[in-house]
Steps between C-alpha positions, in 0.01 A plus 500: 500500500630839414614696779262886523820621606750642207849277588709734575882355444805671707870388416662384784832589618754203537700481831707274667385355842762327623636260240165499302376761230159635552261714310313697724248801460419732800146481664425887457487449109346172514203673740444822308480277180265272702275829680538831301541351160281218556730254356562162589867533530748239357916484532712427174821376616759650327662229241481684224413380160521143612136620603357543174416855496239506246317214672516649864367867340222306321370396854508793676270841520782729602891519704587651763884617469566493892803764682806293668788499656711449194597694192464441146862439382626827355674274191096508355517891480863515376542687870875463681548227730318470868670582807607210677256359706185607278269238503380359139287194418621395135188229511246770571669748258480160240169461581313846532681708194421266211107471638429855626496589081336140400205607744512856383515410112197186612276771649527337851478798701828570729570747816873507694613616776798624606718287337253332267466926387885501447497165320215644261736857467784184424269291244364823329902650405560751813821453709469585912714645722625247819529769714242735487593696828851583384405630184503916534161660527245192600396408822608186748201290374665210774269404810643445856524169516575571907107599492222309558319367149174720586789772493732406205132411298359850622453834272833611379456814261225582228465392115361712245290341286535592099194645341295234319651221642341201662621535857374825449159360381472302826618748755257732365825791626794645384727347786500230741743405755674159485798283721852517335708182560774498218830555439493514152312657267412627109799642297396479157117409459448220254360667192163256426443675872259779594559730847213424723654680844777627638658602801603830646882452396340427123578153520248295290297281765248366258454405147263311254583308152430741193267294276412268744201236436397490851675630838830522494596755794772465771576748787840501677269493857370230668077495485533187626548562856182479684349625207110432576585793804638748203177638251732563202742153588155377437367640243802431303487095564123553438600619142741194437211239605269697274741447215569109603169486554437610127760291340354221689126529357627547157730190492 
């Protein structure tokens, strides 16, 4: 029987526990997909094309392109080598570039996060910067990792939200205020990429696919977190269930 629920799927990252790989997705994107998208959420471990890409995207109504600790490896933006010590996931980076365009091309709609927005920047042709908060003139976008999560998930600074756009469309406003939890950051946007927000410093925060045949948005935030409590986090999972919801019916 067909589920009423659009499956939602959400790459997992792949860590080691001990001696053993796992692929794991975190429980805040799993429940927004599950309550403010109305989604019935389901993980895609990362093992790249050995998954059959066009198969997996044929089953699903939509992907969510989660934040992490890692970063995508600057060698897939032709950016200078990581500091020692960056984290990087090679199997997620193998996994989540090659389908975050598949699903766009498919129609399958797609929204990242945080990292899922700098792998779409990545997938799309724009390069990032690793260290946002040493480049001259933007803010430290960091949280305090010394601070409780209500406190390091709290309201950091305000967006402004581009004329005609679709966060725009939902927020009904020309600003909103967001968290910040990112060290790096937008240097050159992709150019199949259209500004939905930025912040204060002018650093892009949120951007759609230009031509897109269903939603294709990502925002360098995290909506995620306790999202159901937040009336635009909300309204912006709302819009990706719609759209999963859509693809779903006309399967």
């Amino acid at each position: 029987m067909a589920s009423a629920r659009p499956v939602i799927g959400i790459p997992a990252d792949r860590r080691m526990v001990g001696h053993h790989p796992f692929h794991m997705v975190g429980e805040k994107y799993a429940r927004a997909i599950l309550e403010a998208a109305g989604g019935l959420p389901l993980l895609i471990p990362s093992l790249a094309d050995e998954l059959g890409f066009d198969g997996l995207l044929a089953g699903l109504d939509g992907i969510l392109f989660t934040g992490s600790p890692s970063n995508v490896e600057p060698r897939h933006y032709a950016g200078p080598p990581s500091d020692p010590g960056t984290l990087h996931d090679a199997a997620r980076d193998a996994t989540t570039l090659p389908l975050m365009r598949r699903a766009v091309q498919a129609g399958v709609p797609v929204l990242g996060i945080c990292r899922g927005f700098q792998e779409m920047n990545v997938v799309f042709g724009g390069t990032l910067h690793q260290k946002l908060h040493e480049v001259p003139g933007h803010l430290d976008h960091r949280d305090d990792t010394s601070q409780p999560l209500d406190v390091q998930y709290g309201p950091a600074h305000e967006v402004v939200l581009e004329p005609g756009g679709v966060l725009r469309g939902l927020a009904g406003v020309d600003r909103i205020t967001v968290n910040s939890l990112h060290s790096q950051g937008v240097n050159r946007l992709g150019p199949e990429l259209i500004v939905e927000a930025r912040a204060p410093d002018g650093v892009v925060e949120a951007f759609r696919v230009r031509g897109a045949r269903s939603f294709a948005l990502a925002v360098q935030w995290h909506p995620e977190w306790q999202a159901m409590s937040n009336p635009f986090s909300s309204a912006l999972f709302a819009a990706f269930g719609r759209a999963g919801r859509e693809r779903a019916q006309n399967k």
